[in-house]
N, C-alpha and C positions, 0 to 999 in steps of 0.2 A: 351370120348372126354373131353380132359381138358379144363377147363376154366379159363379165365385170367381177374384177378381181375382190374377194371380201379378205375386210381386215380383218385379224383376230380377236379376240373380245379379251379386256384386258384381266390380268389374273388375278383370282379372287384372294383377298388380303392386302393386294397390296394397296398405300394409302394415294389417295391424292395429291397429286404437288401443289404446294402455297404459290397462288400467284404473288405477282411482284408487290402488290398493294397489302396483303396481306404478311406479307415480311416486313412491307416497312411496319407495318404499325406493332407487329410483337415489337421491333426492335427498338422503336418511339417508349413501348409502356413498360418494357425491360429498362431502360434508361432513366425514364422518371421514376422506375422503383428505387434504384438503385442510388440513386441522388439523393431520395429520401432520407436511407440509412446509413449513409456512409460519411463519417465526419470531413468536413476540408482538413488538410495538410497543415493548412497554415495558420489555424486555430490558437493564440496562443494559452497556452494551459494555465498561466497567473491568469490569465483576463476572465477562462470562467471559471475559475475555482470563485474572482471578486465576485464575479455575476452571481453566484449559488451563494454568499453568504450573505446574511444580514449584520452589517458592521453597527455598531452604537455609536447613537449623536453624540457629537461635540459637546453639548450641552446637557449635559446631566446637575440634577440635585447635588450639592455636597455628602447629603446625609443616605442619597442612595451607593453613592460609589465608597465610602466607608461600610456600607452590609455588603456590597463584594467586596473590597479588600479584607472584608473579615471570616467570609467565607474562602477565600483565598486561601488566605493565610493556614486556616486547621487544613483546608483539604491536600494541604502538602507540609502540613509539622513534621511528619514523619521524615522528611526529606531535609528539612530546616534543620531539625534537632540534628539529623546523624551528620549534616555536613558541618553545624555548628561542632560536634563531636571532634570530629579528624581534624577543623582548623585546629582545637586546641592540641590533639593531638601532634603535629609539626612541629612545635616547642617544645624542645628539650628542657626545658627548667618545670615545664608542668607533669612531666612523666610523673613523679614521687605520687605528685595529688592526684590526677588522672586514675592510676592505679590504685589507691586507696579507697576511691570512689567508686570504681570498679567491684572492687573486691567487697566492700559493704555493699553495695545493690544487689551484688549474686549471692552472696554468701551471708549475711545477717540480716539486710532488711528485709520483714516477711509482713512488712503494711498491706501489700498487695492478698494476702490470707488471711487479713485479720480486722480488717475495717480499712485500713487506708490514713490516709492523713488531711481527711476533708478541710478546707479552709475555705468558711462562710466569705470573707474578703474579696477570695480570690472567684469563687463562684456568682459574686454579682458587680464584677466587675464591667464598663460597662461597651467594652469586646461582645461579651452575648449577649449584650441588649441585640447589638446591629446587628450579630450572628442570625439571633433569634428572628427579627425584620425583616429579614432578608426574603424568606420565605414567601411570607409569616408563616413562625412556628406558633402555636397554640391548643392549650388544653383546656378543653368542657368536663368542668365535676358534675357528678353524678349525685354524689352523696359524702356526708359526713365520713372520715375516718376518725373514729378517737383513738389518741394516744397511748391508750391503757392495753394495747398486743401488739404483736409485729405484724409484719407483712409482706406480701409475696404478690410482685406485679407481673402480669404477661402481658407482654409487648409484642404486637402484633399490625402488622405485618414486620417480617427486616428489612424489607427495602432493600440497594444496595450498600449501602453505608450504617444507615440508620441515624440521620440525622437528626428525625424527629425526637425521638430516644435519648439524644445526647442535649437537646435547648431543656427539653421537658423537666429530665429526669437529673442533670450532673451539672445543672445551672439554675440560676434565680432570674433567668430571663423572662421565663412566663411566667412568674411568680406561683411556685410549689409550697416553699415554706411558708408563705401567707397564706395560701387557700387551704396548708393542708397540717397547722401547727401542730408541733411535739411529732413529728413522722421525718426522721431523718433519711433519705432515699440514699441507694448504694445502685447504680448504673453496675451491671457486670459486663466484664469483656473476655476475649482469651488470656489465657495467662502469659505466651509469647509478648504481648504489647509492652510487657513489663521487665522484659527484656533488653529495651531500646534505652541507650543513657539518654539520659533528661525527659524525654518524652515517657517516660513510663512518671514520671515525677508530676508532671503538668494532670495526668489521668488521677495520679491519687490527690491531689489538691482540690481535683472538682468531684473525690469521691468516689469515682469509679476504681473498682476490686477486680480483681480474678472469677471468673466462673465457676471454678472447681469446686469440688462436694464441699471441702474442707472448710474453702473460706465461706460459701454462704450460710453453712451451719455456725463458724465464728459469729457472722452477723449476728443470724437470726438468734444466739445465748446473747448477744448484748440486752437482752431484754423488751420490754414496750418502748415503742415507737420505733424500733428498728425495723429498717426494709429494703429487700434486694427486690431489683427490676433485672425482668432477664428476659433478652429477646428470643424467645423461644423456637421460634422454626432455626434459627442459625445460618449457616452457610448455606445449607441445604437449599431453604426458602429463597435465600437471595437469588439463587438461578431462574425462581420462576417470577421473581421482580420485572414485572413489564405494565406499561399506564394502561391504567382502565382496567386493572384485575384486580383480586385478592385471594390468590392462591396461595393457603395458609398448612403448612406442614405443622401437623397437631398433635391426631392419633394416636402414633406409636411415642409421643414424648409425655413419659407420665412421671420423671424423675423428679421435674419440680412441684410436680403433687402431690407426692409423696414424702420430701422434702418439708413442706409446707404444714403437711398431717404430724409429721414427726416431732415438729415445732412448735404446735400451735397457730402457728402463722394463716392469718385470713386471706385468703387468693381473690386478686385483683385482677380482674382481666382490664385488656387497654387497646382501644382499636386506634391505629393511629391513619384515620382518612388522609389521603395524597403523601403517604414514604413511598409507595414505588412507583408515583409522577415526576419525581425531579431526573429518574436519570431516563435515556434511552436503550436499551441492551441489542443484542442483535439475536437475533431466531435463533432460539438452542432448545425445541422441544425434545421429552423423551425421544431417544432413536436416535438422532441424530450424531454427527463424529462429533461437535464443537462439544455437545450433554456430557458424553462418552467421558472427554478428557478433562472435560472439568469435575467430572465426580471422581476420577483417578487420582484428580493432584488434589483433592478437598481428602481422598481416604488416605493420602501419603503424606501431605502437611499436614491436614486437622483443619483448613480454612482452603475457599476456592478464590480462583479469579473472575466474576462475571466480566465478560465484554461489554462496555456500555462506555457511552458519552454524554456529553452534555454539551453545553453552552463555555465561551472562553471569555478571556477578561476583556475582547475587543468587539466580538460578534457575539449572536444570538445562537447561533445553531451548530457550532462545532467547538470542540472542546474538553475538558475534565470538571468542570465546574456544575453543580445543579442548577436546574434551573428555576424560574423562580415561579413556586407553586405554592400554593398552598398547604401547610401542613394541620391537621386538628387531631389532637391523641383524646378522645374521649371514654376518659377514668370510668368505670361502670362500678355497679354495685358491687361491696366485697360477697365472697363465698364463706361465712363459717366456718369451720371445719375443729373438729373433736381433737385435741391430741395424744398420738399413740405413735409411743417408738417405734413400733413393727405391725405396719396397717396390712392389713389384707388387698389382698389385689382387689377381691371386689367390690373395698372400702375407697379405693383408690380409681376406680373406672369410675362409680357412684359421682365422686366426686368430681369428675372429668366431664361428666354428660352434664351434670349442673354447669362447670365453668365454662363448654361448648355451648349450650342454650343459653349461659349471660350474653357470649360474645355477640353468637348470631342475633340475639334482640338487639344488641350495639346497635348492628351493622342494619339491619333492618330499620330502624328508628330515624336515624342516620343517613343512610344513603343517597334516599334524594337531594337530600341538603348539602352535604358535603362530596356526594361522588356522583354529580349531576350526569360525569361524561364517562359513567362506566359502560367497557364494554360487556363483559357479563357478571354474575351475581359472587356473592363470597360462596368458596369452594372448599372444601379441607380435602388437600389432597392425599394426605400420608397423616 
């Protein structure tokens, strides 16, 4: 009787072996993954930074490429003025004057506190015409102002810059003192700007003061038809400048209501549809490290740096330039208000939920029309 040797029965767990057909093909769809995401070598990196940008024809309008040389031009004055500065400083024969100059802007002239040195000439000159085109910047009135009180404007959103703010308010480009006679407007900024030679000079020519308590109560004792515009969220707001919002830092700012109450001064609110569509920022929500550091150096200088781009003088899409959006600041009905040197806080919140429900009817009124491509609704975040 033969006997028949049995195999052992193989052990449990362990796997099967891949036949040969089966390895080629992981090895085939590991390969095709892999080609997928892995860039060639020999890629050259001019060739697609060209591919990614949208360069500008050859052929442009005269009268467009003067509203960007003129938007150019401000969005780096700062740079202009202080290099003009040092050239002249490299001459020795101009020390004496340089210094004199000096020493009157820091130490005597106090235009920047006290109105400023507005020059109607130099404000419709016609630089913000194309400035103003550019955009287009434009303002929708709401209602009459008479000349017979002052007045107190809220500028809202800030945007990054706040351009809209600056055609509107410290120029005769969209036509303000026509639409809105005997109302002399005062643009306020930080009082550093006024620090810079010559560029603080070009700011008090189109009118624009210092923000501080001091000079807009100066203003506002100049009497009827005087008015400061004050971008109220500030720095702060500008962090959360991104297209298709309107996250408006409000709330806790009651100082120019009070201000306002103290004065007499009627409160204007002002929404300006598309200031935080020209620029692009980069994701800095609450939390985040980029938030973090930019609220650090906003509580150590007094102003922040948002990250943002825009468009350049050759392409479309990269750049420091705004781009070209549309801007509408529409002026809403004034608020009343009683005056009393020393308002009570809940004379002052009263007055606060009024100028919050002006705005919001703005925006509601509005929206469709002017912020067709918003992502979500106006917000008050702070």
């Amino acid at each position: 009787m033969s006997s028949t040797k049995l195999q052992p029965p193989p052990r449990s767990g362990r796997p099967n072996a891949l036949s040969k057909e089966s390895r080629t093909l992981s090895a085939n769809t590991l390969r095709d993954r892999l080609s997928k995401i892995t860039t060639p070598l020999h890629v050259n990196p001019v060739a697609a930074l060209h591919a990614n940008l949208n360069f500008v024809p050859a052929q442009i309008p005269r009268k467009r490429r003067l509203q960007m040389l003129a938007v150019a031009v401000w969005s780096v004055m700062i740079v202009i003025t202080t290099c003009g500065w040092l050239l002249l400083c490299s001459f020795p024969p101009l020390w004496p004057f340089m210094a004199v100059y000096l020493f009157w802007a820091r130490c005597i002239d106090n235009a920047p506190e006290t109105g400023g040195r507005s020059s109607q000439w130099f404000r419709s000159l016609r630089f913000w015409r194309y400035f103003a085109d550019y955009y287009p910047a434009s303002f929708l009135k709401e209602a009459d102002l008479p000349p017979d009180r002052p007045y107190v404007f809220g500028y809202h959103p800030h945007g990054i810059i706040g351009m809209g703010a600056l055609a509107t308010f410290a120029t005769e480009a969209t036509g303000f003192s026509a639409a809105f006679p005997g109302i002399k407007p005062h643009l306020l900024t930080l009082t550093s700007n006024f620090k810079m030679p010559f560029y603080r000079d070009i700011l008090l020519s189109l009118g624009v003061c210092s923000v501080s308590k001091q000079s807009c109560s100066n203003i506002l004792k100049h009497g009827p038809g005087s008015a400061i515009t004050i971008v109220v969220g500030g720095a702060a707001e500008s962090l959360a400048a991104h297209p298709g919002t309107a996250d408006l830092t409000l709330r806790r700012r009651l100082g120019f209501i009070k201000l306002a109450i103290q004065h007499g001064a009627d409160l204007v609110p002002v929404f300006s549809f598309g200031e935080n569509d020209i620029y692009q920022q980069m994701p800095n929500e609450k939390g985040t490290t980029i938030y973090a550091l930019q609220r650090k150096f906003q509580s150590i200088f007094g102003f922040t740096l948002p990250l943002f781009h825009g468009r350049g003088l050759l392409n479309y899409n990269l750049g420091l330039m705004p781009y070209r959006r549309r801007i509408v600041a529409v002026i809403g009905n004034p608020i009343h208000v009683q005056q009393c040197d020393k308002p009570s806080l809940e004379e002052v919140m009263r007055v606060q939920k009024k100028y919050i429900e002006e705005l919001t009817r703005i925006w509601n009124t509005y929206k469709d029309k002017f912020a067709k491509a918003r992502l979500r609704e106006l917000n008050i975040i702070d």
